[in-house]
GUFIKE-327840 format. One record per residue: x, y, z negated of N, C-alpha, C, O, CB in turn; residue number from 1. Coordinates in steps of 0.001 Angstrom, whole numbers, plus 524288, in hexadecimal, padded with zeros to 5 digits. Each point is the difference from the previous one (the first is absolute). Glycine has a CB too. Layout:
REM residues N
[[X Y Z] [X Y Z] [X Y Z] [X Y Z] [X Y Z] NUM]
...
//
This chain:
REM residues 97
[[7C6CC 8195E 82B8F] [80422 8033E 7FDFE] [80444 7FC75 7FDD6] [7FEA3 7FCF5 7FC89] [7FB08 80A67 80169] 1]
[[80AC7 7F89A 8036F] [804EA 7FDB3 7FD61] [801E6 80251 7FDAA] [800CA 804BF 80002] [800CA 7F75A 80473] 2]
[[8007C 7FE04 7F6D7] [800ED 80358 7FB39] [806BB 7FD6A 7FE93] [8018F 7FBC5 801AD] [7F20A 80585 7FA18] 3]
[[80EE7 8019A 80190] [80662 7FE1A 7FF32] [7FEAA 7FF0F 7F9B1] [7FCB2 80276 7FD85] [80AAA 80414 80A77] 4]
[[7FC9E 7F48E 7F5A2] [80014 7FFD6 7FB14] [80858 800C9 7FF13] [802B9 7FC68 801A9] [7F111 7FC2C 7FD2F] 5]
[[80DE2 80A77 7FF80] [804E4 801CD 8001E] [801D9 7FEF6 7FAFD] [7FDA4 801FA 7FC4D] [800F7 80456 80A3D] 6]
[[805D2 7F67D 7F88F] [80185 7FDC9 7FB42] [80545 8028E 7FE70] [8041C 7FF6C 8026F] [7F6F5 7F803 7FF9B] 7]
[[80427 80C00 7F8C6] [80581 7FFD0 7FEB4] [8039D 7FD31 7FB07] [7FFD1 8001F 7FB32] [7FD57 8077C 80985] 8]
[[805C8 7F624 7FECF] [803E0 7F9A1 7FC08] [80461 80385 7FCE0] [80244 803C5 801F3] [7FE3D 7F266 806CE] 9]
[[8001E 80841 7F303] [805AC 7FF18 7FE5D] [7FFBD 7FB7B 7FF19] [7FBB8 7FE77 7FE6E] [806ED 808D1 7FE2A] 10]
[[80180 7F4EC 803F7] [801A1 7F8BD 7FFB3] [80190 7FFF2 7F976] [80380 802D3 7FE4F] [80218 7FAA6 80D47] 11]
[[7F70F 7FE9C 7F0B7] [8036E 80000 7FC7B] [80442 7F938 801FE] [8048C 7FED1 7FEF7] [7F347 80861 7F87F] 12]
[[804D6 7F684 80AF1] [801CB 7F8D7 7FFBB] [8015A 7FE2B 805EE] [7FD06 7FD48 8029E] [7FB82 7FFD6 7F50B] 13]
[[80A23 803E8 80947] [80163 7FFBD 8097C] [7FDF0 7FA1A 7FE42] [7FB4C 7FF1B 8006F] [81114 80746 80656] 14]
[[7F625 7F6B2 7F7CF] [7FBC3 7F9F5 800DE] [7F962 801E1 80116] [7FD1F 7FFC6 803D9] [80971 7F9BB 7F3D0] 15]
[[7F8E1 8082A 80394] [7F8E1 7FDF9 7FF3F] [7FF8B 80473 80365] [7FBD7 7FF19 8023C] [8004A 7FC8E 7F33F] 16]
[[8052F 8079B 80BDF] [7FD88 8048C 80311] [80133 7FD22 80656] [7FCD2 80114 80371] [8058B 808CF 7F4C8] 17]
[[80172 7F321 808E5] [80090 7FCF3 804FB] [7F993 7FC3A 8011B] [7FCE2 8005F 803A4] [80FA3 7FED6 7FA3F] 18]
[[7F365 7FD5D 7FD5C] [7FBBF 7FD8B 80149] [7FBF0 80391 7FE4C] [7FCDF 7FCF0 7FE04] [806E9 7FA52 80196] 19]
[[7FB03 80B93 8001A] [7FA69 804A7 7FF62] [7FF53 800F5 80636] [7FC96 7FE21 802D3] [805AD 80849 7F2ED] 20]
[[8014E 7FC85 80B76] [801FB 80102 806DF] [7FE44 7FB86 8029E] [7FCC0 8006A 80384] [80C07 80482 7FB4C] 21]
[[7F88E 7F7EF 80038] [7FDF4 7F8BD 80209] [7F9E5 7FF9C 801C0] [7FE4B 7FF0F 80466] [8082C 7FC1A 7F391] 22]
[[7F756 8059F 80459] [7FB14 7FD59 7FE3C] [7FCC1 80645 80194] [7FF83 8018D 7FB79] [803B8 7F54D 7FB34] 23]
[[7FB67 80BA1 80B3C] [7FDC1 804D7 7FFFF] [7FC7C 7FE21 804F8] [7FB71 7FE84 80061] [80C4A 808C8 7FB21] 24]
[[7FCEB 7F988 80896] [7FED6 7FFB0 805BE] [7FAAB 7FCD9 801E5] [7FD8E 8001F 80423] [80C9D 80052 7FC82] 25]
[[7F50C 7FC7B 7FA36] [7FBDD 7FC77 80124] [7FA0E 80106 7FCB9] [7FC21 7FD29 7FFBA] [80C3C 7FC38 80236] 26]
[[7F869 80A65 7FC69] [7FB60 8015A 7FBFA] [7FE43 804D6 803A0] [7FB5E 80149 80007] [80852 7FB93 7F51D] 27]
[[800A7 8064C 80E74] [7FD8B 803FD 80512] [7FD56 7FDCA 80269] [7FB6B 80174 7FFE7] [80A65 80317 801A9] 28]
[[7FB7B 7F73C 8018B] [7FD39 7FF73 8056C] [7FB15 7FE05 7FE65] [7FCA2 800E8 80350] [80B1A 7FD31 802AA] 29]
[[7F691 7FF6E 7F5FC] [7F7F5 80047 8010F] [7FDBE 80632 7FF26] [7FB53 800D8 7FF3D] [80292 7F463 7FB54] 30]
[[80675 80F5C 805B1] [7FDB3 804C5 7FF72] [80220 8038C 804C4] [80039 804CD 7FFE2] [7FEE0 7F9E7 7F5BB] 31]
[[801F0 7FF1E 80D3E] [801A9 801EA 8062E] [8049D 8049E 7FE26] [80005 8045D 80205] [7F508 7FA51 8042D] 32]
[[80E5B 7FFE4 7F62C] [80310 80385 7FE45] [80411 8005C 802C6] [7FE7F 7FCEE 80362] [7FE86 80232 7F565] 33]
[[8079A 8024E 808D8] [8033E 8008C 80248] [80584 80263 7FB7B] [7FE5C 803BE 7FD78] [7F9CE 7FCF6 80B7F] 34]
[[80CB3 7FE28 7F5DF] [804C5 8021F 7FE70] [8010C 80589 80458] [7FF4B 8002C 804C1] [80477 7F52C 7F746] 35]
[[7FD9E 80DAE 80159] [802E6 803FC 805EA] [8035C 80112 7FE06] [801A6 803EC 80240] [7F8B3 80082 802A0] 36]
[[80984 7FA06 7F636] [80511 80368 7FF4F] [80086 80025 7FB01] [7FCDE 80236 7FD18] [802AD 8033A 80A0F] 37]
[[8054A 7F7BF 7F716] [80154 7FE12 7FAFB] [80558 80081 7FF75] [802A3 7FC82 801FF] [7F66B 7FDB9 7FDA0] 38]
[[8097A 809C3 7FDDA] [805E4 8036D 80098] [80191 80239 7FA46] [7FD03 80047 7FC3F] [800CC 80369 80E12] 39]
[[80715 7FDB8 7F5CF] [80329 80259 7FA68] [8003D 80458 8013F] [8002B 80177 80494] [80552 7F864 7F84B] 40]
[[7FA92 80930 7FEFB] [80005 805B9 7FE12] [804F5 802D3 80322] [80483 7FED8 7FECE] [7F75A 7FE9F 7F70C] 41]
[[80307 80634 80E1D] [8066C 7FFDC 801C7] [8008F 804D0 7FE0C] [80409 8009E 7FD74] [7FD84 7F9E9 80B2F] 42]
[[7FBE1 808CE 7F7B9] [801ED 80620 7FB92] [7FAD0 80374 7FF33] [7FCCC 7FF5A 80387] [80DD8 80277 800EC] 43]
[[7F464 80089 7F8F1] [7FAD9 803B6 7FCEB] [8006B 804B0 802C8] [80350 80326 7FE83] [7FCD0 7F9AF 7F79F] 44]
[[7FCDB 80450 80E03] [7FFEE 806CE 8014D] [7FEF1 802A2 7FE21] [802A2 80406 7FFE9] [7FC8D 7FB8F 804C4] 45]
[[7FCD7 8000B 7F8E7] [7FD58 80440 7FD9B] [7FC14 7FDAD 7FB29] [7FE52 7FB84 8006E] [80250 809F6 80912] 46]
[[7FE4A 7FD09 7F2E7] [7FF6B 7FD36 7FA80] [80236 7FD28 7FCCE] [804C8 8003A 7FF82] [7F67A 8007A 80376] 47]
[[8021A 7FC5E 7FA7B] [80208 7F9BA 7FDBF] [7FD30 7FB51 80052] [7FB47 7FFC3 7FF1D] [80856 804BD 7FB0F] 48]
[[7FEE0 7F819 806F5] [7FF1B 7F9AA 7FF8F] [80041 7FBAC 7FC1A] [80443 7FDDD 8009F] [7FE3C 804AC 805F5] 49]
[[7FC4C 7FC6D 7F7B5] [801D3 7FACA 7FBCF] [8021A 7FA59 8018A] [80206 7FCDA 7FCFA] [7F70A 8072B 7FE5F] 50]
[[80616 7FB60 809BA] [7FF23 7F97C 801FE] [8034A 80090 80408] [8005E 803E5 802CC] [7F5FE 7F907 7FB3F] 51]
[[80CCE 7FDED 80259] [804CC 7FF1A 80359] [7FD84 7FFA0 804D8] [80160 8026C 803EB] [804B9 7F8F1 7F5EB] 52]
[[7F59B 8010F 805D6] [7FED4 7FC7D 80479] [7F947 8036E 802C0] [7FD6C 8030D 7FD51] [8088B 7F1AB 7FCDE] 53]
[[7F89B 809B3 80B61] [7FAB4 800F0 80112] [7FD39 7FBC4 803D1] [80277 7FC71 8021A] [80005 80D30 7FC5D] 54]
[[7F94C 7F703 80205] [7FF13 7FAF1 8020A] [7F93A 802CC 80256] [7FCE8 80221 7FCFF] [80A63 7F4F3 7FB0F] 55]
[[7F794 807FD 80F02] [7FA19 802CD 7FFFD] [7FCE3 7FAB3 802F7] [8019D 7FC9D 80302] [80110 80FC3 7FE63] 56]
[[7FA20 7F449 7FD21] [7FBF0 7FBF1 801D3] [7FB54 802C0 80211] [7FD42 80331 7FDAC] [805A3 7F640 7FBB1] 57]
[[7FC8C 8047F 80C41] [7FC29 8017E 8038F] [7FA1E 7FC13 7FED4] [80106 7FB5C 7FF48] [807AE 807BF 8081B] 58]
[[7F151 7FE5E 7F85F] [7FC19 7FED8 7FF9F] [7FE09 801AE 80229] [80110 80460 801B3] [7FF78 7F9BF 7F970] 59]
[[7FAA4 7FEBA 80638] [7FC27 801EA 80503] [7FCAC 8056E 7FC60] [7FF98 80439 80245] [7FE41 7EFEF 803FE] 60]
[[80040 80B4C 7F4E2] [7FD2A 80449 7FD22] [80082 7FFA2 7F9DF] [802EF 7FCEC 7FDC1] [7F698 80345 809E5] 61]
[[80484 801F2 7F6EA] [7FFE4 7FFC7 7FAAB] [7FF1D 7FB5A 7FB7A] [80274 7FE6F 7FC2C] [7FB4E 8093A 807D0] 62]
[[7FC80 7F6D0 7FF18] [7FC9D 7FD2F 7FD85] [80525 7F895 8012F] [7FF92 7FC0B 7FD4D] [7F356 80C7B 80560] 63]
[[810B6 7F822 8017D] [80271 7FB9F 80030] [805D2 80050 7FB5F] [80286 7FC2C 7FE8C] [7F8E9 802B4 80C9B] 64]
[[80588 806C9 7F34B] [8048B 8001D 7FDD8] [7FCB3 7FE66 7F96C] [802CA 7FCC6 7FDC8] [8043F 80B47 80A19] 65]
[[7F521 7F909 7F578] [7FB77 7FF1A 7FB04] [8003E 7FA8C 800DE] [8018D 7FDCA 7FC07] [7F756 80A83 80387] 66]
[[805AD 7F306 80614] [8008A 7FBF3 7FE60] [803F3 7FD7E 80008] [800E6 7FCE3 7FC72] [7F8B2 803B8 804C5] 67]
[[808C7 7FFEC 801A6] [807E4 7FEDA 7FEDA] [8017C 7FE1D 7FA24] [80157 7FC06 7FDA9] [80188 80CE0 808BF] 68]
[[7FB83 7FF21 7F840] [80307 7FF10 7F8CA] [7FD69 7FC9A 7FDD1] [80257 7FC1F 7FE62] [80004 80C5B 7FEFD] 69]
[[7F772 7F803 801DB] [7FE60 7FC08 7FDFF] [7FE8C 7FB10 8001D] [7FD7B 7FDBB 7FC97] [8024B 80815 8026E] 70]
[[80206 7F838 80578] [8016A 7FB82 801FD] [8008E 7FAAB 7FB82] [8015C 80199 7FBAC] [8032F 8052E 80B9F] 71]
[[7FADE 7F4CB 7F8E6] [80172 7FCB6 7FC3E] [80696 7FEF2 8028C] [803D5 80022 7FD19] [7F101 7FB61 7FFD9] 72]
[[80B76 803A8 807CF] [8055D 7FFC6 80218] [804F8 804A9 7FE06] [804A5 7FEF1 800A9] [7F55B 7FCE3 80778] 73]
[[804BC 807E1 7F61B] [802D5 804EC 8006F] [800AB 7FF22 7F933] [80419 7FF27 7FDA2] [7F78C 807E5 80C3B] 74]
[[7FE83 7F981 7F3C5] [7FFE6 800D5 7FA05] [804BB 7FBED 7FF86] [803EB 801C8 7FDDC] [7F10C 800BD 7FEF5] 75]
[[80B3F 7F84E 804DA] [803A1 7FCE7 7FE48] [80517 7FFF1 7FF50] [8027D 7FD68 7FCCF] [7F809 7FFFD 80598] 76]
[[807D1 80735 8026F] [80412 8010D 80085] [802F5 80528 7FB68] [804A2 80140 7FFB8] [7F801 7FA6B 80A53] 77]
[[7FE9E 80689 7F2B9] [800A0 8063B 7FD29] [8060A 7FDBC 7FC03] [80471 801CC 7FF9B] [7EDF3 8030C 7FF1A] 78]
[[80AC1 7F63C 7FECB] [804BC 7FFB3 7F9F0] [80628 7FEC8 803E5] [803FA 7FFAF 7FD52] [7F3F3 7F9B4 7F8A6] 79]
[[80870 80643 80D5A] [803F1 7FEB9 802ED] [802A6 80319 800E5] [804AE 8006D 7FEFB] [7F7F5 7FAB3 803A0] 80]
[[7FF12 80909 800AF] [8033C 804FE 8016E] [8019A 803D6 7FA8D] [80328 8039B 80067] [7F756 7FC4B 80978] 81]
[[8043A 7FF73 7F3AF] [8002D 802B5 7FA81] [804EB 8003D 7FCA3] [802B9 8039F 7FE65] [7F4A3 7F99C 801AE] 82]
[[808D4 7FBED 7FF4B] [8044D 7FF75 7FFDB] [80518 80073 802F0] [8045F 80075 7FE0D] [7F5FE 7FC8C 7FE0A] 83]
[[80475 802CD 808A8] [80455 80211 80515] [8028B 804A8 80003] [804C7 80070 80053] [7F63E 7FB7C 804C3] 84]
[[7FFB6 80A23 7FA54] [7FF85 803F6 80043] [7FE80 80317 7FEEA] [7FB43 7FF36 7FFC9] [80604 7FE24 802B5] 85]
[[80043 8095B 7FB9D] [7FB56 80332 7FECA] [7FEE0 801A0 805B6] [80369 800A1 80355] [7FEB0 802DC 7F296] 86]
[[7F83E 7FD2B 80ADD] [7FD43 80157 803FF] [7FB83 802F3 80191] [7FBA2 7FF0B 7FE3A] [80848 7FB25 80152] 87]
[[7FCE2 808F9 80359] [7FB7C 803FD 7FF66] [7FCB9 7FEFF 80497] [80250 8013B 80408] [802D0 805F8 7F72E] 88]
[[7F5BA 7F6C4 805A1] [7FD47 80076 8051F] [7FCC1 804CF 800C6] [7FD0C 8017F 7FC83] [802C8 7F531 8037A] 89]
[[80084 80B30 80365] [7FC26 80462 80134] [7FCE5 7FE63 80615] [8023C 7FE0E 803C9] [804A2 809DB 7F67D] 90]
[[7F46F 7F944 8056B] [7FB8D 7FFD5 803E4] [7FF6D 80450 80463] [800B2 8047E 7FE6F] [7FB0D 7F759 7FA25] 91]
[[80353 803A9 80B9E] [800D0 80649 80367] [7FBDB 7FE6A 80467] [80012 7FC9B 80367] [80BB6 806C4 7FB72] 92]
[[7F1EC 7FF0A 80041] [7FB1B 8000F 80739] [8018E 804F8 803CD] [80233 8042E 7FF16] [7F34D 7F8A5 7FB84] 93]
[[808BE 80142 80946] [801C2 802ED 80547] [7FBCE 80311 80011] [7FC7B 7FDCA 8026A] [80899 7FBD4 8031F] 94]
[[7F980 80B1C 7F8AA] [7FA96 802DC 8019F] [7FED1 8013B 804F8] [7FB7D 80109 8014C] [80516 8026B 7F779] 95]
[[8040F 7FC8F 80B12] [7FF41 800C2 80616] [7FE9F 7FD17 80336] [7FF7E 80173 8048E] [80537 80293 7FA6F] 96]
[[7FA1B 7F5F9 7FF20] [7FE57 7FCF7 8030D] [7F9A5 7FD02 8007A] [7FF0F 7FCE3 8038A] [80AF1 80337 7FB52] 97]
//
């Protein structure tokens, strides 16, 4: 079953949030993760939003998106992004597959 981890950014620091962006790409691939689409807020249809930015990340299942976060590679990157950004990750499995 594949699972999406879907991030929503607001930027506080474009530097440190540049090198956060940097350094990611490499803490995916020992989790067969994949980027699919990392874009700005272009208008709200329906409801509300808080976060400028979105960002989705493709995983083979669940159990690879659990070792990702907790990753020593990833944990390393948290005070970074923190300071970069407020950020919301959310977890999503494909029940159809």
């Amino acid at each position: 079953m594949s699972a999406c981890v879907i991030g929503h950014v607001t930027v506080k620091d474009a530097d440190k949030w540049a090198r956060y962006r940097a350094l990611v790409p490499a803490t995916l691939a020992p989790w067969g993760a994949e980027l699919l689409f990392r874009g700005q807020l272009a208008g709200i249809i329906a409801g509300r939003h808080e976060h400028t930015d979105t960002v989705v990340i493709r995983f083979p299942d669940l159990a690879a998106v659990d070792g990702w976060q907790q990753s020593a590679a990833y944990q390393g990157l948290i005070a970074l992004r923190q300071e970069a950004a407020d950020v919301d990750l959310l977890s999503f499995a494909d029940p159809d597959q």
